[in-house]
VOKE-557068 format. One record per residue (C-alpha): residue in three letters; x negated, y negated, z negated. Coordinates in steps of 0.25 Angstrom, whole numbers, plus 5000, padded with zeros to 4 digits. Each point is the difference from the previous one (the first is absolute). Layout:
kevo | X | Y | Z
ALA | X | Y | Z
...
END
This chain:
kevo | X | Y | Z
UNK | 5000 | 5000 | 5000
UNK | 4990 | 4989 | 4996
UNK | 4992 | 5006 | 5013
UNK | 5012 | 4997 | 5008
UNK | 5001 | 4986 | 4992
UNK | 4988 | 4997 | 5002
UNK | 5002 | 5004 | 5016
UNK | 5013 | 4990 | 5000
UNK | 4992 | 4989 | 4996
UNK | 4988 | 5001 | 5007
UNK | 5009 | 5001 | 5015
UNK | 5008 | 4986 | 4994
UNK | 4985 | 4993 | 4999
UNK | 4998 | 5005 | 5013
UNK | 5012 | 4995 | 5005
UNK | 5000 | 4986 | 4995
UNK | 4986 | 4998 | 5004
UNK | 5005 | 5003 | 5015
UNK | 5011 | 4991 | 4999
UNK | 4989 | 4989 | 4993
UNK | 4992 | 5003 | 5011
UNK | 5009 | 4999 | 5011
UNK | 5006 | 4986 | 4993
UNK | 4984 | 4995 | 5002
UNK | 4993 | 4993 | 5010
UNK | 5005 | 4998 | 5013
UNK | 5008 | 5013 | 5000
UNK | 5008 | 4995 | 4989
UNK | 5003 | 4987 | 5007
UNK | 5007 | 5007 | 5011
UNK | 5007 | 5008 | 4994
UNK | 5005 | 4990 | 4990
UNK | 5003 | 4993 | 5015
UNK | 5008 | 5012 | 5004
UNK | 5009 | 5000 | 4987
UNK | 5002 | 4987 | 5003
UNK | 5004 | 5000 | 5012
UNK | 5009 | 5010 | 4997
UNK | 5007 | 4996 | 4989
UNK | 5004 | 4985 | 5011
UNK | 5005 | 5010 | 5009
UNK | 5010 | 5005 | 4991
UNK | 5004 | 4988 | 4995
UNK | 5001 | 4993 | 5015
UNK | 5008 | 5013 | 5002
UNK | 5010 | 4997 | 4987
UNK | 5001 | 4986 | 5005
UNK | 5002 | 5001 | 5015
UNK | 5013 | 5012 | 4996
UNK | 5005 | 4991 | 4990
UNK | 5000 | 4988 | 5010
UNK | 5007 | 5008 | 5011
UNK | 5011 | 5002 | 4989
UNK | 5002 | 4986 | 4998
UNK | 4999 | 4997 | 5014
UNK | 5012 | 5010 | 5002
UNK | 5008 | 4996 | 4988
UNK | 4999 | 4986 | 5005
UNK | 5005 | 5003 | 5013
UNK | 5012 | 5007 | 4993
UNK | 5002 | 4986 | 4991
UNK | 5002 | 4994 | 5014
UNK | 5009 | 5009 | 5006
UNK | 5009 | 4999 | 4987
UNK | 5000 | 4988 | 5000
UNK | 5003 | 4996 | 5014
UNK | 5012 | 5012 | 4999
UNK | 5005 | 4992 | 4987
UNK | 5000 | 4986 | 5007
UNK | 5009 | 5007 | 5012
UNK | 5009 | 5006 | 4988
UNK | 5002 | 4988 | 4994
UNK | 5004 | 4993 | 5013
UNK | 5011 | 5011 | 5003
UNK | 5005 | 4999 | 4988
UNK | 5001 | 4985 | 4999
UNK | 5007 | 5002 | 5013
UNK | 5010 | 5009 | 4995
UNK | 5005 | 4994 | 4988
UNK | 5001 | 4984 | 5005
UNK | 5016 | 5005 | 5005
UNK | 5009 | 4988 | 5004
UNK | 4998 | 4990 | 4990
UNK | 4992 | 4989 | 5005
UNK | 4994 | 4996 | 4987
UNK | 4996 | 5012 | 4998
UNK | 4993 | 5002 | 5013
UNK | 4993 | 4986 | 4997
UNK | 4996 | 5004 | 4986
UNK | 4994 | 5016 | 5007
UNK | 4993 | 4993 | 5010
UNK | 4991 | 4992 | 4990
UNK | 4998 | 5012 | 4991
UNK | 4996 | 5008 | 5013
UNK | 4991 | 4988 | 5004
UNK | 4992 | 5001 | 4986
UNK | 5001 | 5013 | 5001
UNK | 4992 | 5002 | 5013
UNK | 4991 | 4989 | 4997
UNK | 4996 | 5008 | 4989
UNK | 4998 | 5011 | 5006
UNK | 4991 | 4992 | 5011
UNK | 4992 | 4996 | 4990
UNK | 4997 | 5014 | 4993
UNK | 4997 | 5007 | 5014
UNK | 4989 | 4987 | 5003
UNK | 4995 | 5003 | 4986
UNK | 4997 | 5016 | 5003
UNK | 4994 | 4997 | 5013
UNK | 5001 | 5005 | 5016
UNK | 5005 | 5016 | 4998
UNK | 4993 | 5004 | 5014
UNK | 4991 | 4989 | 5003
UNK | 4995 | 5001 | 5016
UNK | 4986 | 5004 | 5001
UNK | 4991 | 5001 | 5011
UNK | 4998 | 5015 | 4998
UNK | 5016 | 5001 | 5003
UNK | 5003 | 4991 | 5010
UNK | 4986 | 5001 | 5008
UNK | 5002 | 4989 | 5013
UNK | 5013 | 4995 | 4996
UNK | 4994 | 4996 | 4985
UNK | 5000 | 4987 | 5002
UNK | 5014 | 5000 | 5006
UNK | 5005 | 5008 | 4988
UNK | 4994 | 4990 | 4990
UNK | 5005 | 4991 | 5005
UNK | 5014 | 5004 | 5000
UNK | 4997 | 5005 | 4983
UNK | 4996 | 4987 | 4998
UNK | 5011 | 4992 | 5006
UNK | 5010 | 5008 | 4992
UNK | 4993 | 5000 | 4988
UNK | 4997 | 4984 | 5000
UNK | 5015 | 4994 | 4998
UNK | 5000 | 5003 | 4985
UNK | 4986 | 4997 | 4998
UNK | 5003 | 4986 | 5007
UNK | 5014 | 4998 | 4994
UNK | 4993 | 4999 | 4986
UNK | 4988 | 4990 | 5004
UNK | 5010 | 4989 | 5008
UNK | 5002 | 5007 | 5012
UNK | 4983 | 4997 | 5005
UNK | 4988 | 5007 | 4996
UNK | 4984 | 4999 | 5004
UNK | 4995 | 5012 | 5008
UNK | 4991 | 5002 | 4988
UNK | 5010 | 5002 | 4992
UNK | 5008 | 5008 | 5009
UNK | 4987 | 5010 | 5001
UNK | 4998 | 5000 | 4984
UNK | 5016 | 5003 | 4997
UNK | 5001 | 5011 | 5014
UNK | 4988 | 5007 | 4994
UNK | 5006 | 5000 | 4986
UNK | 5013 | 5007 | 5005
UNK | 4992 | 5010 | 5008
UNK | 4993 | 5005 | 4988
UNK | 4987 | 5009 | 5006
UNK | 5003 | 4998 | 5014
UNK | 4994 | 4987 | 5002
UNK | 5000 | 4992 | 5013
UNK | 4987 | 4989 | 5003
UNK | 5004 | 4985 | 5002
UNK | 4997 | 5001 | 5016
UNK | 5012 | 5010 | 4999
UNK | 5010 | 4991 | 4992
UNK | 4995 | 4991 | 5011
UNK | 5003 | 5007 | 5012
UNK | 5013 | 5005 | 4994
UNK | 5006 | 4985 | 4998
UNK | 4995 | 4997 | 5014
UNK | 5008 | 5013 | 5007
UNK | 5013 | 4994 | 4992
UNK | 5005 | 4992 | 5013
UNK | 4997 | 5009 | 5012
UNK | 5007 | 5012 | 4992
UNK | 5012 | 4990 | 4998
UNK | 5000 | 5000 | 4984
UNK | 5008 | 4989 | 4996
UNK | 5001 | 4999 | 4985
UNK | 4988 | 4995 | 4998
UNK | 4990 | 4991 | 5009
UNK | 4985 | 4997 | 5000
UNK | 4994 | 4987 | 5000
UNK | 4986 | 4994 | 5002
UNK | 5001 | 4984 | 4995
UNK | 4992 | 4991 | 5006
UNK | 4989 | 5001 | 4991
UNK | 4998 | 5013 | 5001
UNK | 5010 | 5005 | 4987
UNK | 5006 | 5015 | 5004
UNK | 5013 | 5003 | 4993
UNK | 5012 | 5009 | 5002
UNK | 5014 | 4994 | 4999
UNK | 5013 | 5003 | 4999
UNK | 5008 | 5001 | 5015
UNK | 5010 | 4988 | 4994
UNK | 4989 | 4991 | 4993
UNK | 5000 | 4989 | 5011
UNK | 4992 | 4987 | 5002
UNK | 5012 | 4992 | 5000
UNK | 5006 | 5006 | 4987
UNK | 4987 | 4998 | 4992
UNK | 4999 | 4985 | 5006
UNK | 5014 | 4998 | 4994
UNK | 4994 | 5006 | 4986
UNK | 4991 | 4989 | 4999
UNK | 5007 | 4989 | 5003
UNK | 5010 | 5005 | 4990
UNK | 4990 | 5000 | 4990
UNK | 4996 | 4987 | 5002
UNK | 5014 | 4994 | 5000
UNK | 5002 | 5006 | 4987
UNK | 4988 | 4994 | 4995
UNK | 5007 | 4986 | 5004
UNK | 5013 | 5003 | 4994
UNK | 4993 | 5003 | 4988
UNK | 4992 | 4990 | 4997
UNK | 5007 | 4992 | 4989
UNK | 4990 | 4986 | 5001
UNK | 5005 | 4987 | 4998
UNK | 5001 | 4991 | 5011
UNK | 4989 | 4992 | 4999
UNK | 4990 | 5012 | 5002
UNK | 5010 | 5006 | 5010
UNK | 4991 | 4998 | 5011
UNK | 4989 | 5005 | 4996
UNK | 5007 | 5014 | 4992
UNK | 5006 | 5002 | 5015
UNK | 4987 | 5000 | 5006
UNK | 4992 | 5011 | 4990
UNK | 5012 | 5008 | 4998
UNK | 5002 | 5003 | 5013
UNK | 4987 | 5005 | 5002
UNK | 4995 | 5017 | 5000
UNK | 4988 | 5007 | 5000
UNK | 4997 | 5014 | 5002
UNK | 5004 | 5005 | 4987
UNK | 5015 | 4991 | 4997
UNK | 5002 | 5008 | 5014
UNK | 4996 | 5012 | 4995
UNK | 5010 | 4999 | 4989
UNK | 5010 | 4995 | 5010
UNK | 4999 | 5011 | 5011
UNK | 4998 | 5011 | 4989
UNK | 4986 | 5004 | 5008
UNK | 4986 | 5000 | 4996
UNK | 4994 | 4986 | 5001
UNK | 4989 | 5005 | 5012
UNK | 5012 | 5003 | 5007
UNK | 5010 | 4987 | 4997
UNK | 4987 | 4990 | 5005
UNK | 5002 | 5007 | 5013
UNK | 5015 | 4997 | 4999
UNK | 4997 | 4987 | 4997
UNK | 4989 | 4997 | 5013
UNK | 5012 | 5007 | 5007
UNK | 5010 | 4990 | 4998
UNK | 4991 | 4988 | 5001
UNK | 4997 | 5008 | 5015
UNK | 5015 | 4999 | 5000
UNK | 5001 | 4983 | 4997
UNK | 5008 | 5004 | 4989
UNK | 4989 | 4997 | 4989
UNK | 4986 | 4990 | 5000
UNK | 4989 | 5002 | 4993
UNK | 4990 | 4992 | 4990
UNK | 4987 | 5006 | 4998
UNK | 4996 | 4995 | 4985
UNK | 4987 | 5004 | 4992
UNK | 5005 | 5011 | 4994
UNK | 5011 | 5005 | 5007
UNK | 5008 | 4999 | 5012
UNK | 5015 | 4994 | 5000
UNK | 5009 | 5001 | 5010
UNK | 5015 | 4990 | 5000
UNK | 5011 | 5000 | 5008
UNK | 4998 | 4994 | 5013
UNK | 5006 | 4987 | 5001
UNK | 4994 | 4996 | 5012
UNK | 5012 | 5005 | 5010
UNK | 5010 | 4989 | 4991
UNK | 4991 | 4988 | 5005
UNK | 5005 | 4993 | 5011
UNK | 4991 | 4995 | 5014
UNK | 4997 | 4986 | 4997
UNK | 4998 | 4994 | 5016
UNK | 4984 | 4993 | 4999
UNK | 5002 | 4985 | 5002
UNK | 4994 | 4994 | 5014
UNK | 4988 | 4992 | 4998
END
């Protein structure tokens, strides 16, 4: 017994100078290379199946929820009956209802987002039909206009892992007019700006914004009438941010506006020291004064 003891002992000696010996040296560094390279490849395995899982459970969340939307419209539609009161009040309900459900599908993303492994030639074609019918609710949430960059950060955010590059947003918008899309336009301004609009966001409706806003500034000016005068002349006045606020659009975006109307004759400007002003144009109420003859 001590014999065999003895035996057991010596062979686990043995054994743990081998593995001593196989953790030293440059042996040991490869193959504590090797267990660690194994052990990233069972983690990346663990990581890529459960992402696949939330890949598939979130295109299920679509699906429900674009079948609960369609439910909740046929049942809106049912239960209006005769009563035109009652017709007003479901169409309101159906309305929030929709919106909110617009505004959940936006927040989980593009379901099958177009790639150019799917779509191959007609990629480009196929974007830009996905973007197009993703852009309205985007748009409908910042004032109906947004900068190409922002359209290339919000797109990618819906598509999740299938990301596009900023040369294929741009190719995208510019395909909108010879497929026919009409919801929404592109637009390069004068200085250069890109943005995507919505379809029935026009020149002449933002030109009548402004002047709007600088009426109400005139009305609401309470000064006496000793300073009248002057209190017309400054509160008439907008830069880039009052027409930001006005329009409901980034500032970048409302100077354009602004350079737009003063293209227009609707607005002048006054370039000051540190900002730029634009006033209604008052020019066009002066009347031709005949030069006297000499």
């Amino acid at each position: 017994a001590d014999q065999r003891a003895t035996a057991a002992a010596a062979e686990r000696d043995r054994m743990t100078s081998a593995t001593r010996a196989r953790h030293a040296g440059v042996g040991g560094a490869l193959h504590r290379q090797k267990q660690e390279a194994e052990k990233d490849e069972r983690v990346l395995g663990r990581a890529f199946t459960d992402m696949s899982e939330v890949m598939r459970r979130a295109g299920e969340l679509v699906a429900l929820a674009e079948r609960f939307a369609t439910a909740t419209v046929r049942k809106s539609e049912k239960t209006v009956g005769s009563d035109p009161s009652n017709e007003d009040r479901k169409t309101s309900e159906n309305d929030a209802a929709s919106n909110e459900m617009r505004e959940m599908l936006v927040s989980l993303g593009i379901a099958s987002p177009v790639t150019k492994a799917s779509a191959g030639a007609l990629y480009h074609r196929q974007l830009s039909r996905q973007l197009a019918d993703w852009l309205p609710q985007a748009l409908a949430q910042n004032g109906g206009i947004l900068a190409l960059p922002d359209v290339f950060c919000l797109f990618n955010r819906a598509r999740g892992a299938e990301l596009v590059s900023p040369e294929d947003v741009l190719k995208a918008c510019q395909l909108w007019q010879s497929l026919g899309i009409k919801n929404v336009q592109f637009r390069r301004f004068d200085s250069g700006v890109l943005v995507a609009h919505a379809a029935d966001r026009s020149d002449d409706e933002v030109c009548a914004a402004l002047m709007s806003a600088t009426r109400r500034k005139n009305r609401g000016d309470d000064s006496s009438s000793q300073n009248e005068n002057v209190n017309e002349t400054v509160a008439s006045r907008m830069d880039a941010f009052a027409a930001s606020e006005a329009l409901g659009v980034p500032p970048a975006i409302a100077r354009e506006y602004l350079v737009m109307a003063e293209g227009h004759g609707i607005l002048c400007r006054d370039e000051g020291p540190d900002t730029t002003w634009f006033y209604p144009n008052k020019f066009a109420e002066f009347s031709a004064v005949e030069p006297r003859g000499g």
